[in-house]
C-alpha positions as CSV (number, residue, x, y, z in Angstrom):
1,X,0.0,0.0,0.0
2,X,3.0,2.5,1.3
3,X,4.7,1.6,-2.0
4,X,1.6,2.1,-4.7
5,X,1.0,5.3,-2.5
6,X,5.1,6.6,-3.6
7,X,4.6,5.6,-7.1
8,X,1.6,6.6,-7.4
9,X,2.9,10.4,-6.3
10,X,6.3,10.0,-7.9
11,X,3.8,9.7,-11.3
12,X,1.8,12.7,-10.5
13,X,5.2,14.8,-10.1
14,X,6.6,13.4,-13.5
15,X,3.4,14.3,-15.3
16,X,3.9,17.7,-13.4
17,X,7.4,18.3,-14.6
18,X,6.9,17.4,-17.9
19,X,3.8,20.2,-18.3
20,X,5.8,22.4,-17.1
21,X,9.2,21.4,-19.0
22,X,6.8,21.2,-22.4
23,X,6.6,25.3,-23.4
24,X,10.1,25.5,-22.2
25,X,11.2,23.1,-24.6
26,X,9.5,24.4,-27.5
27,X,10.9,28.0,-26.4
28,X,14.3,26.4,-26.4
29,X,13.5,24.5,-29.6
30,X,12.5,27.5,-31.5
31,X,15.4,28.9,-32.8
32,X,16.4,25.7,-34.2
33,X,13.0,24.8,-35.7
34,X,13.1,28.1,-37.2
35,X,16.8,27.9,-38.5
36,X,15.6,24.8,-40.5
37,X,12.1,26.4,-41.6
38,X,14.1,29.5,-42.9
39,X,17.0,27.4,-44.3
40,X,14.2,24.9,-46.1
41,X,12.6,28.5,-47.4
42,X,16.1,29.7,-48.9
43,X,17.0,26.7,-50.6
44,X,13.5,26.7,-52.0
45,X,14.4,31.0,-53.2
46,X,18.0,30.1,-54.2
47,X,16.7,26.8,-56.5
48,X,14.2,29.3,-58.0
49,X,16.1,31.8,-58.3
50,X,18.9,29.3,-60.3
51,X,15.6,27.7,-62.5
52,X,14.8,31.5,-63.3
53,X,18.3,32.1,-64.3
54,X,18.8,29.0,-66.3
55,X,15.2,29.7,-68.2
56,X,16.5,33.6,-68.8
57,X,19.5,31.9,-70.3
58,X,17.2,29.5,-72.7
59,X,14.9,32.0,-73.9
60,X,18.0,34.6,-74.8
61,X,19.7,31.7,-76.6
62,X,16.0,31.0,-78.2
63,X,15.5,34.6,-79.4
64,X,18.9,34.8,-80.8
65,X,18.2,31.5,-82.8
66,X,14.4,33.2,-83.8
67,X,16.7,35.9,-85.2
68,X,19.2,33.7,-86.9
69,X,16.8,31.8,-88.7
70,X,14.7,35.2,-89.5
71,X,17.8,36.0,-90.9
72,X,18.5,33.1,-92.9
73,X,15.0,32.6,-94.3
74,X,15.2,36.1,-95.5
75,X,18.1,35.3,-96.7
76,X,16.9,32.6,-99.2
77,X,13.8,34.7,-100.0
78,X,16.7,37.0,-101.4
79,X,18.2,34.5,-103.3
80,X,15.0,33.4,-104.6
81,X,14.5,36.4,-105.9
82,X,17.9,37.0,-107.3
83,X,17.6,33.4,-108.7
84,X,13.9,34.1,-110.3
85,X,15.7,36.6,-112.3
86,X,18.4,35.0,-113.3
87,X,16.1,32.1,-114.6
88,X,15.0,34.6,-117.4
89,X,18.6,35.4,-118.5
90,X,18.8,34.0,-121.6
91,X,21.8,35.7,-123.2
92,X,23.6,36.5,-120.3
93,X,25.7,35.0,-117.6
94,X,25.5,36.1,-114.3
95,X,27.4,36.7,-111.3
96,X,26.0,36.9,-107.4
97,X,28.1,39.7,-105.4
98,X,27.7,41.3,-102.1
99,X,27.7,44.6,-101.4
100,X,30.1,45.7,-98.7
101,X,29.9,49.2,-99.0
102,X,27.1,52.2,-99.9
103,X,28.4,55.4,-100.6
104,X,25.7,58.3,-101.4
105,X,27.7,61.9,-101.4
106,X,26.1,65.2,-103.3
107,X,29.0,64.3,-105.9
108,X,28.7,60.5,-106.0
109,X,26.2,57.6,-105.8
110,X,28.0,54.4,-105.6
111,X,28.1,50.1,-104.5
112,X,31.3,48.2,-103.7
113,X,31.4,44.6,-104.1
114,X,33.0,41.3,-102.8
115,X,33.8,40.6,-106.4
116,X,36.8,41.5,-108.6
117,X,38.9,40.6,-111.4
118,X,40.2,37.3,-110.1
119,X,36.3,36.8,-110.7
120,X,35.9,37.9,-114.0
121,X,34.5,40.8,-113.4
122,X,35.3,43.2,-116.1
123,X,34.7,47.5,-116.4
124,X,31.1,48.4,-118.2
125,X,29.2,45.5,-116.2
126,X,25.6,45.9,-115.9
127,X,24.7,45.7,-112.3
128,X,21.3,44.5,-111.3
129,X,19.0,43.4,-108.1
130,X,15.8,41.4,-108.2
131,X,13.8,44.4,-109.5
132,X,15.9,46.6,-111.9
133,X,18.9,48.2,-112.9
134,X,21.2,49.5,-110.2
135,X,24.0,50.9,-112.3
136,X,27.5,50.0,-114.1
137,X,31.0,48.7,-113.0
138,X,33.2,51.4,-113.5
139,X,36.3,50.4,-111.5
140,X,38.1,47.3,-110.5
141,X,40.4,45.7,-108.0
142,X,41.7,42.2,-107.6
143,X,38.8,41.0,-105.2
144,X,36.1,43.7,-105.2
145,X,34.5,46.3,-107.4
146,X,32.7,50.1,-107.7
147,X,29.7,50.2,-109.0
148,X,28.2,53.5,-110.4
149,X,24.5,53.5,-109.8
150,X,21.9,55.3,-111.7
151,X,21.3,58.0,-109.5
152,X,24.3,59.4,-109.8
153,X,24.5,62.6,-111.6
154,X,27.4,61.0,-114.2
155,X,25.8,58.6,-115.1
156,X,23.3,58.4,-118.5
157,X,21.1,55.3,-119.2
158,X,19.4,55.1,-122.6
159,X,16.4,54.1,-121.8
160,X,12.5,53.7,-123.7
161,X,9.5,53.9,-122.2
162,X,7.4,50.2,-122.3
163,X,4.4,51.0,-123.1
164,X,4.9,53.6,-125.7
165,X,8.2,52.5,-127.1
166,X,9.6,55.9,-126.8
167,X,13.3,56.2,-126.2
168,X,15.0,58.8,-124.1
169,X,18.1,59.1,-121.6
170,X,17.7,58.8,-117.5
171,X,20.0,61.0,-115.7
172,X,20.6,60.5,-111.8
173,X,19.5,63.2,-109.5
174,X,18.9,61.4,-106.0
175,X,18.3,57.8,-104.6
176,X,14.9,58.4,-105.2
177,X,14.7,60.3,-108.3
178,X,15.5,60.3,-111.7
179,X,15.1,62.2,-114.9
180,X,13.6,61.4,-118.0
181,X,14.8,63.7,-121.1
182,X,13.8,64.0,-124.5
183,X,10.6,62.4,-124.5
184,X,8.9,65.1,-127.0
185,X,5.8,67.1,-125.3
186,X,3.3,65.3,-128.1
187,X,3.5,62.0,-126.9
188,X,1.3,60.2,-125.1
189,X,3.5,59.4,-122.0
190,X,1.5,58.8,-118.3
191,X,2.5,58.7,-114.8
192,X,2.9,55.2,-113.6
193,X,4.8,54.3,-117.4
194,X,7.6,51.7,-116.8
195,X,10.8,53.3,-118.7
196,X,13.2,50.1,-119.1
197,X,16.7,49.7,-120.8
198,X,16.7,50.1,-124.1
199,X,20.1,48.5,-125.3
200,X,21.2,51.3,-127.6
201,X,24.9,51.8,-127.4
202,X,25.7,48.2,-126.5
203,X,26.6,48.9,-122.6
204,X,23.1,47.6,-120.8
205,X,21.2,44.7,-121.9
206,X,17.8,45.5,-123.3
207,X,14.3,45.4,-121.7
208,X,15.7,45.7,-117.6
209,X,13.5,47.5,-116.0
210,X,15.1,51.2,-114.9
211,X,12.0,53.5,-113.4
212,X,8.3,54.7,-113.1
213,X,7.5,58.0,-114.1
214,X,6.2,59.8,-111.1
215,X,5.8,63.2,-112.4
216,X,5.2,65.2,-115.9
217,X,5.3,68.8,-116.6
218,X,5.1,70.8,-119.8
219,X,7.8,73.5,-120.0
220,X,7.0,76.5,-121.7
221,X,8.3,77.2,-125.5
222,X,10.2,73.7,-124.8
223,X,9.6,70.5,-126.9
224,X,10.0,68.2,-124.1
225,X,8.7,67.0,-121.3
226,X,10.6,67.7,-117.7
227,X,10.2,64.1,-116.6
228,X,10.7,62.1,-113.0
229,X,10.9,59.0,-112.5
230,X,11.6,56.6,-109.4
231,X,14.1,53.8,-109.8
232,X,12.4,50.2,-109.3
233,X,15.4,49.0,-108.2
234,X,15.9,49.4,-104.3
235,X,19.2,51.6,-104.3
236,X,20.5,52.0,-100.2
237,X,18.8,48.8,-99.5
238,X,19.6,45.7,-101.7
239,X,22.2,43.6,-99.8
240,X,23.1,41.1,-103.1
241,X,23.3,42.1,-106.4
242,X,23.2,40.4,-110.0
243,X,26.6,41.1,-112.6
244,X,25.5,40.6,-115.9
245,X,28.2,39.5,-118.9
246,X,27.3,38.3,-122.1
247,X,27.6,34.5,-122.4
248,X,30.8,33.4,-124.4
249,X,29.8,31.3,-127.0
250,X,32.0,28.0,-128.0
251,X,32.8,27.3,-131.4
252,X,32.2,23.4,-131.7
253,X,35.4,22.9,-133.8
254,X,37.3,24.5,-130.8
255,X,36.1,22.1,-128.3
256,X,38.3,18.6,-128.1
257,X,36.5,15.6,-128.3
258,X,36.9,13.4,-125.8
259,X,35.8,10.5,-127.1
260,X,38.9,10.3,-129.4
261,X,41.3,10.0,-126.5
C-alpha cells in the first residue's frame, strides 16, 4: 500500500514536470525549428532563383536562334528572288556579289562589291537586283569592285518607255529620283509608265527594268517633257546584287573531243 502510494505520487510529479518542462522546450526548440524552416525556405528561393536564371539563359539563346533563322529565311527569299531573275537570262551570264559598301555623297552615288577581277569581273558590267537596274561597274580591284549606280549625276542610261516604245536618256538626281529627257511634249506618256533599258549603245542589256514616271510637266516654249521617274530598283537597300556579262559562245570545232582519247 506505502509503496503504490510513492509511485503513485512520484507519477503525479513526473506528469507535473513534464507540463511544465513542455513550453520551455518548445521555447528552447525555437530557434532551431526556425533555422531549419528558414534554411528549407532559402533553398526553396535560391533553387528558384537558379531555375529563373537558367530559363533567362534558354529564352536569350532561343530569341537569338528566332533571329538567326529570320535572318537566314530572308536570306533565301533573297536569293529566290535573285535566282527568279536570273532564270530569265537568256543571253547573259550572271554573277551573285555582295555589297560591302554604300556610298551616297552630293557628288557620288556608288556600291562596292566582294567581287573583282580574279572573278571575271570586267569595267562596263551591268549591275542588277531582283527588281531593276542598279548601275554600271566602272572600277576594278583584284577581289572587289565600284559600281556606279543610276542616281548618280554622271551617269546616263538610254532608256525607252514600255508602253509607248519611246526612247529617251535617265539621268541620276537622288536615290529616289531620276530624270527622263527627250521624250517630246506630243506623246502620249503617263505617270505610272515603266521606262526600261533600251540596249542602244551596247553597254546595258535591253528590256531591264530602270524606273516609273512619277511626275510630268510641260515647259513653256520647250519640246520636251521635264520628266521624273523613281528607280524600281531598291538603291540604299539591296544587300546582293546580280553582274551581268554576255555569255561566251563556243565554237564546236574549238572544243576537243573526248571520245577520241
Amino acid at each position: 500500500m506505502v509503496v503504490d502510494h510513492y509511485s503513485q505520487l512520484l507519477s503525479n510529479f513526473r506528469n507535473t514536470v513534464l507540463t511544465v518542462m513542455e513550453p520551455v522546450e518548445k521555447i528552447a526548440s525555437w530557434p532551431i525549428n526556425s533555422y531549419h524552416y528558414f534554411q528549407q525556405d532559402f533553398e526553396t528561393i535560391d533553387s528558384l532563383k537558379k531555375a529563373n536564371q537558367k530559363l533567362a539563359t534558354e529564352n536569350l539563346l532561343l530569341k537569338a536562334k528566332q533571329q538567326q533563322f529570320s535572318h537566314l529565311t530572308l536570306e533565301v527569299k533573297r536569293l529566290n528572288e535573285l535566282l527568279g531573275t536570273a532564270s530569265q537570262l537568256d543571253s547573259l551570264e550572271v554573277k551573285v556579289a555582295n555589297i560591302t559598301h554604300y556610298q551616297a555623297t552630293p557628288y557620288s552615288h556608288t556600291y562596292t562589291l566582294n567581287k573583282g577581277a580574279l572573278d571575271g569581273v570586267k569595267i562596263d558590267q551591268s549591275v542588277i537586283d531582283s527588281f531593276g537596274l542598279l548601275g554600271l561597274i566602272t572600277q576594278l580591284t583584284p577581289t572587289s569592285s565600284k559600281v556606279q549606280l543610276i542616281s548618280d549625276t554622271d551617269i546616263k542610261v538610254p532608256v525607252r518607255i514600255q508602253r509607248t516604245g519611246q526612247r529617251g536618256v535617265t539621268i541620276g538626281i537622288d536615290k529616289n529620283t531620276l530624270s527622263l529627257q527627250f521624250i517630246a511634249n506630243t506623246s502620249s506618256v503617263k505617270v505610272g509608265d515603266l521606262i526600261e533599258t533600251s540596249g542602244l549603245g551596247g553597254i546595258y542589256p535591253k528590256g531591264y527594268p530602270v524606273a516609273t514616271i512619277t511626275k510630268i510637266t510641260t515647259l513653256k516654249d520647250q519640246p520636251y517633257f521635264a520628266i521624273l521617274a523613281k528607280p524600281v530598283a531598291r538603291i540604299g537597300k539591296t544587300e546582293k546584287v546580280l553582274i551581268l556579262s554576255d555569255k561566251v559562245e563556243i565554237n564546236p570545232k574549238d572544243t576537243p573531243n573526248l571520245e577520241q582519247k
